[in-house]
C-alpha positions in Angstrom: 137.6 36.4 91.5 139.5 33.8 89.8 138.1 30.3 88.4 139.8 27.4 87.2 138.4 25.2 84.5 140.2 22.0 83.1 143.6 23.4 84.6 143.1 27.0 82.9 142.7 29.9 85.0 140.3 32.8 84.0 141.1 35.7 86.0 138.5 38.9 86.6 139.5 42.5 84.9 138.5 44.2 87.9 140.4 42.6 90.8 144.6 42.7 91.2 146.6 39.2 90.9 150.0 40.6 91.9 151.1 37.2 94.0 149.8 34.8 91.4 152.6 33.1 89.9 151.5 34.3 86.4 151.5 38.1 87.2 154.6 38.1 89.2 156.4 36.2 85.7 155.3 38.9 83.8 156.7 41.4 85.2 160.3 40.1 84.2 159.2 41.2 80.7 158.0 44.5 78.8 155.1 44.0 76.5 155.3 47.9 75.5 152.3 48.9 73.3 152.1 45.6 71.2 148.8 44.0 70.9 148.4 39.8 71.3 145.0 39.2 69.6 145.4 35.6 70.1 148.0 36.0 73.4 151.7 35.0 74.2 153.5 32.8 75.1 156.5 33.4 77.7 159.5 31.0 76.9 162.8 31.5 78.8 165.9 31.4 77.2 169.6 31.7 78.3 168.5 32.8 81.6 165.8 35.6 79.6 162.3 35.5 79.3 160.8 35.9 76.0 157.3 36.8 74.4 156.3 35.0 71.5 152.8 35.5 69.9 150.2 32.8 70.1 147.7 31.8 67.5 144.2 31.8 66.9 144.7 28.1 67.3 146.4 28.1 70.5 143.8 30.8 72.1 140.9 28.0 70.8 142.8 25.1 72.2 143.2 26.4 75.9 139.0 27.8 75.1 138.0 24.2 74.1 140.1 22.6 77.0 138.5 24.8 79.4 134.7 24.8 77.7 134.4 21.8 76.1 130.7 22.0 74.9 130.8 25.6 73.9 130.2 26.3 70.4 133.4 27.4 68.1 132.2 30.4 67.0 131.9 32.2 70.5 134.8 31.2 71.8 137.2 32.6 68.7 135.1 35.9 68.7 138.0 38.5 68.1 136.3 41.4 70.6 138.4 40.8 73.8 141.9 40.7 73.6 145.3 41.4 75.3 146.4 45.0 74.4 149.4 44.5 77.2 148.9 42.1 79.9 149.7 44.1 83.2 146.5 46.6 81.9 144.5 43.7 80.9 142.4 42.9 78.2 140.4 45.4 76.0 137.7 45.2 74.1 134.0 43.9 75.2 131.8 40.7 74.6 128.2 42.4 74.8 127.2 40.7 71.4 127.4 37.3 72.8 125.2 38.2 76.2 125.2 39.5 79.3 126.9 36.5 81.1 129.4 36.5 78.6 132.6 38.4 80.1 136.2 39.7 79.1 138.8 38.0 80.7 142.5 37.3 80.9 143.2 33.3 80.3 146.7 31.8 81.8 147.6 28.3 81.0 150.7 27.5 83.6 152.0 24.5 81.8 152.7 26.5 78.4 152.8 29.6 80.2 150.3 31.0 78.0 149.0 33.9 78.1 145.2 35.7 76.8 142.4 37.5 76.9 138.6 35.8 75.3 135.1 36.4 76.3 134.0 33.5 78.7 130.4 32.8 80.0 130.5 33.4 83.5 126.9 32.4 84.5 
């Protein structure tokens, strides 16, 4: 299931988004084998859609706009992030709990795109 926080959406690894407006974007693009650790953004351009690679501080800008009282270091743990965004997200978040979760972030305004471990309880 998909939650909303602060106007970012954290979608779940496990269930299909094909008719969200973010999933049906991406497939207008090919993210091949390249790895996002801090996620993408997708920027059109003379009628193309590009990728360009976010930062660690844009991944912990959309984290602390979401999570405002969580503490830094959880939410720029490196352990979940996009490998190519149709598959998802890889990597795990065990070492900060078990309601901590891997899951793919999407910031519509920005069109921004990643993956980060988010407490789910």
């Amino acid at each position: 299931m998909a939650m909303e926080r602060n106007g970012i959406v954290f979608f779940d690894l496990t269930e299909k988004y094909d008719d969200h407006p973010a999933f049906k974007a991406l497939k207008e693009v090919s993210l091949g084998d390249v790895r996002f650790p801090f996620g993408f953004f997708l920027v059109e351009e003379d009628g193309k859609k590009h990728v360009i690679p976010g930062t660690k501080e844009d991944l912990l800008k959309r984290l602390l706009i979401a999570f405002p009282d969580y503490p830094t270091p959880s939410l720029t743990a490196p352990n979940c992030s996009v490998n190519a965004f149709e598959d998802g997200c890889e990597g795990g978040c065990e070492e900060l709990g078990v309601t901590f979760k891997c899951r793919r972030i999407y910031d519509d305004p920005f069109q921004y795109y990643a993956c980060a471990c988010v407490d789910i309880s």
